[in-house]
N, C-alpha and C positions, 0 to 999 in steps of 0.2 A: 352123734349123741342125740338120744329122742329127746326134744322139747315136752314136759305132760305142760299143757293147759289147765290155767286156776279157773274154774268156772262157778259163777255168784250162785247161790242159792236160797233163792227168799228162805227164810227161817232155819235154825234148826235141824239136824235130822228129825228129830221128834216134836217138833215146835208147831205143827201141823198135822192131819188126818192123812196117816200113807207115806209124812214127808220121807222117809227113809227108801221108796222106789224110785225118786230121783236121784238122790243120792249113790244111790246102786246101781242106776243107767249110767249116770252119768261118769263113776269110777271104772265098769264093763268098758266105758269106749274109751278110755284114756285120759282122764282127766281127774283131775282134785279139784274135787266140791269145794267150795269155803262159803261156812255160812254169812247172810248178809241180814243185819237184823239192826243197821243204825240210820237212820236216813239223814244225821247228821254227817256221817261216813260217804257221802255219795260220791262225790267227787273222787275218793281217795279207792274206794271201788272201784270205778270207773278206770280209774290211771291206773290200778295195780293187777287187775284181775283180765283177765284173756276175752269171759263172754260173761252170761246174765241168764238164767232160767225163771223164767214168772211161771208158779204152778198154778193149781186147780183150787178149787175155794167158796167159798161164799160168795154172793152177791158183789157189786161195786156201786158205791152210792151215785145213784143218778143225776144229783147235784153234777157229779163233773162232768156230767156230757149236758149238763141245760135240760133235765127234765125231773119233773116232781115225781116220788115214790107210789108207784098203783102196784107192781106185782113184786118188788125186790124183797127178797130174807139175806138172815146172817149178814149184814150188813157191819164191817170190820170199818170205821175211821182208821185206824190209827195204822193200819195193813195198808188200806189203799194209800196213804201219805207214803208210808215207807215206801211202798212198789213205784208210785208214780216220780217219787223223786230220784231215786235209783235208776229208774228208765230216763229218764229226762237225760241224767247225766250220760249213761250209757249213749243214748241215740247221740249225741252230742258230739260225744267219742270217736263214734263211727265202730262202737264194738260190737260183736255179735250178739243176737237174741236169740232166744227161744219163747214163745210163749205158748203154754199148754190151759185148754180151755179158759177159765178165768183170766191167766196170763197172755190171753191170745184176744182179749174183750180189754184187757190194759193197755195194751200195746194200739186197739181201733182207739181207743177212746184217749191216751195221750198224746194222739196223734190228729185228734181233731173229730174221730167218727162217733158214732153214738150208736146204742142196743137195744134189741125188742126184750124187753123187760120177762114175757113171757110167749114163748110159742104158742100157738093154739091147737096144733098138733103133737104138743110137750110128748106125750103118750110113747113117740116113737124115738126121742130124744133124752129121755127122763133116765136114770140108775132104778133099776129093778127092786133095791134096797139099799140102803149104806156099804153094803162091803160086795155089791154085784150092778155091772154096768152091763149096760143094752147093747144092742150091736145091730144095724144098717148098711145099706151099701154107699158108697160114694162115687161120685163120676168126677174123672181129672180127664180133661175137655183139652188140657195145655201141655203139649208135649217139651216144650219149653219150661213146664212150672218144674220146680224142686219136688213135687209128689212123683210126678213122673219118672225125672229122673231115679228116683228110690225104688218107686214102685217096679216103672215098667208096664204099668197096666192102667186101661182107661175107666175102671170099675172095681171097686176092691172094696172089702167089707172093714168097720172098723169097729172099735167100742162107744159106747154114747153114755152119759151121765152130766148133761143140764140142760134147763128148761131156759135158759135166754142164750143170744143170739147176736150176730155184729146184722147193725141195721144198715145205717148210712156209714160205706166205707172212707174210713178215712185219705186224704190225698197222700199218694205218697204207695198205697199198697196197690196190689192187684189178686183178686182171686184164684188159688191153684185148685181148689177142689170145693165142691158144693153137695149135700145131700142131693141123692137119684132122684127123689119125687117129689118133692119142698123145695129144694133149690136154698136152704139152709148153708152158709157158706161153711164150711168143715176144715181149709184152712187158706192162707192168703201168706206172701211174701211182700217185700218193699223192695222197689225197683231200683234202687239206688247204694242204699245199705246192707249190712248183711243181717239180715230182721226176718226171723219166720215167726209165724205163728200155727195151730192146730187146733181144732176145734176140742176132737177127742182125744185118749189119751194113750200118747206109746210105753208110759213107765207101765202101764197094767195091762201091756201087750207083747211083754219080754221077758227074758231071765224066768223067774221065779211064776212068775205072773202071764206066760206064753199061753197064749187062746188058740183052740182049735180051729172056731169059727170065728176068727178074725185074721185078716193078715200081723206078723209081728213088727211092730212097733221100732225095733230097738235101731234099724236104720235112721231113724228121724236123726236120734241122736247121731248116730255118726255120720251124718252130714251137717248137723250141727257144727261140730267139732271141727268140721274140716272149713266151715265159712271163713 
């Protein structure tokens, strides 16, 4: 008998911009989403739910990694509480993560690391418009890292849509892929846990959302799934 895996999902289907593309990777690769929207609930999360998806988003207040506000927007309090306390408990757990861009900046930064606020080359990192994301190459340097293993390739192109960035890695990760010519980290795992993170984004590089000029996406997930 197949086990489906309950997997957390910050908000809503609709409680966020897009949130229904997670929700529909994440049902594609065998699992049932449940949404996560109490951070007095963390704990009970944590015990009852299989893994944890941090999505894409606004800004994180820089408060929490120790530095004063020069480039951040959209700046959510009450989002980052929720996320940060839902991870806390998850890491805690030893349950799987995912985090995709913003949730991939929660995960550096609840772990001790901190963000460049703003690229200075945003230009090649930035969303095109609200409803079109950029696209880049990436280099996985680590035949060992979990991009690898999905990929198979040391160079693959992916989607892009934000202007900040993990700065000082937190203890605990290691880098599996870096933008080609920035050296922008694009996504990092934790060496002990079962904790990815992604810079860009696989929900708007599969299913419905499949790019030509991108690799697809929708492995992330199902290697998610199997941590």
């Amino acid at each position: 008998m197949t086990v489906v895996k309950k997997i957390g999902i910050i908000g809503g289907r609709d409680t966020y911009h897009r949130n229904c593309n997670y929700y529909e990777a994440v049902e594609k690769a065998g699992g049932k989403p449940i949404a996560v929207l109490d951070e007095d609930k963390a704990d009970y999360y944590a015990e009852t739910l299989d893994g944890l998806v941090l999505l894409g988003g606004g800004d994180i207040n820089p408060l929490l990694y120790g530095s004063r506000n020069t480039r951040s927007i959209e700046i959510d309090d009450g989002r980052d509480r929720l996320e940060k306390t839902v991870l806390d408990s998850f890491l805690k757990a030893g349950k799987s993560v995912l985090g995709i861009c913003r949730g991939m900046q929660m995960i550096n930064v609840c772990l001790g690391g901190t963000l460049i606020q703003h690229l200075d080359d945003f230009e090649k990192h930035v969303w095109v418009d609200m409803e079109t994301d950029n696209a880049h190459s990436i280099d996985i340097h680590d035949e060992n890292s979990f991009m690898y293993k999905i990929y198979k390739e040391k160079e693959i192109v992916v989607n892009s849509a934000h202007h900040q960035a993990v700065d000082k890695l937190a203890d605990g990760l290691r880098v599996a892929a870096v933008s080609d010519d920035d050296g922008v980290v694009e996504a990092f795992e934790h060496t002990k846990l079962p904790v990815i993170g992604v810079q860009f984004h696989p929900e708007r590089m599969c299913l419905k959302n499949v790019r030509e000029d991108t690799v697809c996406g929708f492995g992330i997930f199902e290697y998610f799934m199997d941590l």
